[in-house]
N, C-alpha and C positions, 0 to 999 in steps of 0.2 A: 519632689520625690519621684524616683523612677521606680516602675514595674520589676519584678525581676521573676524569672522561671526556675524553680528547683525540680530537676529532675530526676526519680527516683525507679529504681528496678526494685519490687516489692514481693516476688513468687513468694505466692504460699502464707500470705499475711491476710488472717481474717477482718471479715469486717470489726469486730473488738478491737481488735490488736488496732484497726487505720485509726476509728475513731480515739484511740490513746495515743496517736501519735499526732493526732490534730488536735486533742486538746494541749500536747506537751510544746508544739509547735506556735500555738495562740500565748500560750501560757509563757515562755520563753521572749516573743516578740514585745509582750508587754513588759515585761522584766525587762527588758533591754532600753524600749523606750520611755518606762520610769529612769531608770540612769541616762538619758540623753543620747542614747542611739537611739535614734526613731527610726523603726521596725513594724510592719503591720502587716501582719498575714490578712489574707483576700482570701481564698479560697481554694480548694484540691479539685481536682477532676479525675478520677481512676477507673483504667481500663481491665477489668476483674479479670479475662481472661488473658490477658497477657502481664500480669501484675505490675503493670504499669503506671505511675502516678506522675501527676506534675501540679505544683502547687505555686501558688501567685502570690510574692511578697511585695510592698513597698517599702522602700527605702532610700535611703541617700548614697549606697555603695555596694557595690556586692559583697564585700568583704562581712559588713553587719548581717547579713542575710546567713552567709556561709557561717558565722557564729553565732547565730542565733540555733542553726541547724545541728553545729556540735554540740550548743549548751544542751540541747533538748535530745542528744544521742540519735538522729535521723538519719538514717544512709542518704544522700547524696549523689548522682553521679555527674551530675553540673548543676549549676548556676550561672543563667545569660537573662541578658537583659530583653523584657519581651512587652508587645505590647496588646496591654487589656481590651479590648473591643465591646467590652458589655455596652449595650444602647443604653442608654438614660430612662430613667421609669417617666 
C-alpha cells in the first residue's frame, strides 16, 4: 500500500466542524475497505492559522482515496502520493 496526502484549504472551519470531518473521513475509509478498496486514514495535521490541513491516507491508488474524500463530502485540493516518516515506537 502507498501513503497518499490530501490536501485541503479549510478557513474558518472550527475545531468541531475538523473533528467531524475526521470522523466522516475514518468512517468512509472503513466503509470502503469493508467493500475491498482498502483505504486507511493515518492521520491530519492542521495549520489553524492559515486553515490549512493535510491528511495521510493508505492505499493502493489515489483514485480510492479521492472517493473515499467525496463519499465523506471533504474539500480537497489534491491528492499526491507522499511519504510517512513517523520513526517506529
Amino acid at each position: 500500500m502507498v501513503v497518499f496526502m490530501v490536501d485541503r484549504n479549510l478557513p474558518g472551519i472550527t475545531m468541531d466542524q475538523l473533528a467531524a470531518a475526521q470522523k466522516a473521513a475514518i468512517e468512509a475509509s472503513q466503509s470502503f475497505s469493508a467493500k475491498g478498496k482498502k483505504v486507511r486514514y493515518i492521520r491530519s495535521t492542521f495549520v489553524p492559522a492559515e486553515g490549512h490541513c493535510m491528511c495521510l491516507f493508505e492505499a493502493q491508488n489515489p483514485q480510492h482515496v479521492k472517493e473515499v474524500n467525496e463519499t465523506a463530502k471533504l474539500p480537497f485540493t489534491r491528492i499526491v502520493e507522499a511519504a510517512d516518516l513517523t520513526p517506529p515506537k
